[in-house]
N, C-alpha and C positions, 0 to 999 in steps of 0.2 A: 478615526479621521474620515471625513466626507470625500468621496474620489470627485477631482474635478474633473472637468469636461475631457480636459488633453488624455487625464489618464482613464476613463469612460470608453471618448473612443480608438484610444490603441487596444483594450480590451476588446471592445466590438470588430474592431477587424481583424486581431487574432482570434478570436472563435470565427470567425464567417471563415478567415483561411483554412482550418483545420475543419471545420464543419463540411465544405468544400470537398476538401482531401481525402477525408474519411470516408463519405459518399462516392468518390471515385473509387478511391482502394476497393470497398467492400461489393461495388459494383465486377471491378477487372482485377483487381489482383492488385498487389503491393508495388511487385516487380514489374509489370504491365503499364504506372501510369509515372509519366516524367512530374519534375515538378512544374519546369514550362507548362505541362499541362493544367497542373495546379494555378497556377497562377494563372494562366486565362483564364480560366471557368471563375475565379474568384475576382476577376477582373484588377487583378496588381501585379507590379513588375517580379520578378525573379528574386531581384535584388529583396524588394518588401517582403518578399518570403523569407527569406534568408535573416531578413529582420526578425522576424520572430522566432521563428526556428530553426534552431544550430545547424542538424540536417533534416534527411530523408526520412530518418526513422522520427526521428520526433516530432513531426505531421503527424504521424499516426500513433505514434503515444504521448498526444499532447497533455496529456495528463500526469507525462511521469513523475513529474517534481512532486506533485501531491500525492502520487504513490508510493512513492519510495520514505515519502517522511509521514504517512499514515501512524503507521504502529507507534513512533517515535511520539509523533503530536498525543495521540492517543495517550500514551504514559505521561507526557508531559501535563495532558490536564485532567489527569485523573483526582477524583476527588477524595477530599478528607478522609484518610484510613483507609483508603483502595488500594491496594498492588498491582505490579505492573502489569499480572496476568489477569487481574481480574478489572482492571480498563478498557486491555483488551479484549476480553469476551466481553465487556457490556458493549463494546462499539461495534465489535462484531456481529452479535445480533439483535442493535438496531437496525444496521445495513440490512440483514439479510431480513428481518421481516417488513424495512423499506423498497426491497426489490437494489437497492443504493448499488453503481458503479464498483465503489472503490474495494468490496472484495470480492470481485468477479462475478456476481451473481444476479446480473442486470439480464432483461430481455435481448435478445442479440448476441449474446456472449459466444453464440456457434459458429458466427460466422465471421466474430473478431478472431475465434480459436484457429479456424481453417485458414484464414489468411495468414496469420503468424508460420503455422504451418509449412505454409509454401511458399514460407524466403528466408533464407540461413539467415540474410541479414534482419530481418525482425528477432527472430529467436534469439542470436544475439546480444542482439539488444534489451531484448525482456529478460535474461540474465542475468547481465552486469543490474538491470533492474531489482532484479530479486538479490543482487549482492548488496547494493548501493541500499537496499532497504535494510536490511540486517545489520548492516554498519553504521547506520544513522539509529537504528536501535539501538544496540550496542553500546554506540558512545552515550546518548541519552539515559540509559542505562550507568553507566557511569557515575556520571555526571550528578544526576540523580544521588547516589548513594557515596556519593566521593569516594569512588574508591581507587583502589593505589594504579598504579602504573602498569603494574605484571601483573597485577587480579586480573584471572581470565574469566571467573564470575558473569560478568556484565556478557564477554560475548558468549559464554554456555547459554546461561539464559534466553539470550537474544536469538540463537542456533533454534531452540528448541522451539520458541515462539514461534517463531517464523516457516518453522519445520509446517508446527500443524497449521498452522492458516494458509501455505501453500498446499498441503495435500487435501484439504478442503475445497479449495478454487480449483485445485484438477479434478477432481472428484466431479463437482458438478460440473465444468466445462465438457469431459466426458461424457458425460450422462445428454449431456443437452443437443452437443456432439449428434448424439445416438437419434435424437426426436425424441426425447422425454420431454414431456410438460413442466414447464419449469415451475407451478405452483406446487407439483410433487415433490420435482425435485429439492426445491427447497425442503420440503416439511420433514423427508430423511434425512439431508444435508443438517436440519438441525437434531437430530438423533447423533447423529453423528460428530457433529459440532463440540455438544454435551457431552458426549464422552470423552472428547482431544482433550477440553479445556478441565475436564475431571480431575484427567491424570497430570494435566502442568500445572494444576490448584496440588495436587496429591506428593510433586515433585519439585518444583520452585514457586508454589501458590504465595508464599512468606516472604519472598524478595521483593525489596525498592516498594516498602507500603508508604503513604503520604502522611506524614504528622497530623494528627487531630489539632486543631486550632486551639492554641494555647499550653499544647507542651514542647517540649525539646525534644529531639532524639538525639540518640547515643552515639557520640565522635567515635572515630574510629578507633582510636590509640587506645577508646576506655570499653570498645567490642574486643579488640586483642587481648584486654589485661581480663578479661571478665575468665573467671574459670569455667572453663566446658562443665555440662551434668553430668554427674557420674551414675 
């Protein structure tokens, strides 16, 4: 559907607000600028902030809705015969050989690090972030492979996923942290990468794969009945 004009520019003046915001943060610190202040410098009231973002913290991670349901989107449109782990590494290094935001491996990422750093209430937040992300895998996960209610399946899975693509974005974050060159860092990062997604191909690589167009898969009730290999 075509966005029209109204919904055009409430998008444009939610990025100028957070684009704003961000710019301040990364200048003074998290804890350092009000949103009063945000709001002048963006030229809107307090109130029009509060329109777009619930709070303080989500200024500064105004990106979290499409972070938290990355992996999830990723399984969701994985294609014909791909599994969920192997959606995920192909999205993962597009990003990384795009330089792409969304798994922490953008230019700037040392000084987004540092400021999270130095406010309990960002960490926080980037937390329940990394919970809210796993849980929306999880269920997608699920969902995906209908499975039962107590199947804890879906969140194992989900745990592990999630495990290694966070310890990849610390990984680099550190490194960048430090003054490494992030074109290096990338290119270990994907040695590195290669190996995570090795061992989740090696370990749950065969869950939640997508039906090739034009057959069935297998209900559930006729996976329980099927007899184990012996």
């Amino acid at each position: 559907m075509e966005e029209g004009l109204r919904e055009r520019k409430k998008r444009e003046t939610r990025q100028r607000i957070a684009d704003v915001a961000m710019g301040l943060f990364l200048q003074r610190g998290f804890d350092n600028v009000t949103v009063a202040e945000v709001a002048r410098a963006a030229d809107v009231s307090v109130n029009t902030v509060f329109n777009y973002f619930r709070t303080k913290e989500d200024l500064f991670l105004d990106r979290g809705e499409e972070s938290e349901d990355m992996l999830a989107r990723a399984v969701r449109e994985r294609r014909a015969g791909e599994t969920a782990v192997e959606a995920v590494r192909r999205d993962f290094f597009e990003a990384l050989d795009a330089g792409d935001w969304r798994y922490g491996m953008s230019e700037g990422l040392d000084l987004f690090t540092q400021r999270v750093r130095e406010s309990l209430a960002l960490q926080s937040r980037v937390r329940m972030l990394d919970v809210n992300r796993e849980d929306r895998l999880a269920r997608t996960l699920a969902e995906e492979t209908d499975a039962d209610p107590d199947d804890l399946t879906p969140r194992l899975v989900a745990a592990q996923i999630c495990a290694a693509v966070r310890t990849l974005t610390r990984h680099f974050a550190m490194r960048q942290t430090a003054g490494e060159d992030a074109a290096l860092i990338r290119a270990d990062v994907r040695e590195h990468a290669e190996r995570a997604f090795d061992l989740l191909e090696r370990g749950v690589g065969g869950y939640c794969p997508r039906p090739e167009p034009g057959t069935l898969s297998l209900p559930r009730a006729a996976e329980r009945s099927t007899p184990a290999p012996r």
